[in-house]
C-alpha angles and dihedrals in degrees: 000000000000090000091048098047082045096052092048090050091059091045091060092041076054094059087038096059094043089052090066130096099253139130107285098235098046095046090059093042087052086041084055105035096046110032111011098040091054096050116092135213086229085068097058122075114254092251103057096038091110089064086059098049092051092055099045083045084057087060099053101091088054091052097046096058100065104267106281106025096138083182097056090037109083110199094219091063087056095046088096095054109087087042083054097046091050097045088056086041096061095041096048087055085051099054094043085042075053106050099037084056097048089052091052092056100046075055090055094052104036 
């Protein structure tokens, strides 16, 4: 459940960061460096995982060029990221919202 509460921390830094003012191409490249590189899949529940890989796939152009090409990194590429940030975001709150139901009530009935 800690991997899980870390990962969705770093997903909210992560819609935090695209939300500022910033130059399209080095926001992303913050957004990746700093909250979707250190999450691991090991922190996502196997279920929503795919979630996870998609995302991780948006950012590849980005990745490939170098990290910071403006030139190689077509905006257009980068525009689902944010959609696809928010949509792991909120199942992965769903998932944590449903385990830590389902322990308080073995707790409950035990």
């Amino acid at each position: 459940m800690d991997k899980m509460i870390a990962a969705q921390q770093k997903l909210k830094e992560a819609l935090l960061l695209l939300a500022q003012d910033a130059d399209f191409t080095e926001k992303h490249l913050r957004v990746y460096r700093q909250c979707i590189n250190p999450v691991t899949a090991q922190g996502i529940p196997a279920v929503i995982r795919k979630d996870y890989y998609r995302l991780v796939d948006l950012f590849a152009p980005l990745v490939a060029s170098g990290e910071g090409d403006e030139a190689a990194v077509d905006a257009g590429a980068l525009s689902d990221i944010a959609p696809a940030v928010m949509e792991l975001f909120i199942r992965l709150t769903e998932w944590i919202t449903l385990e830590h139901y389902l322990q308080n009530q073995r707790v409950h009935f035990a």
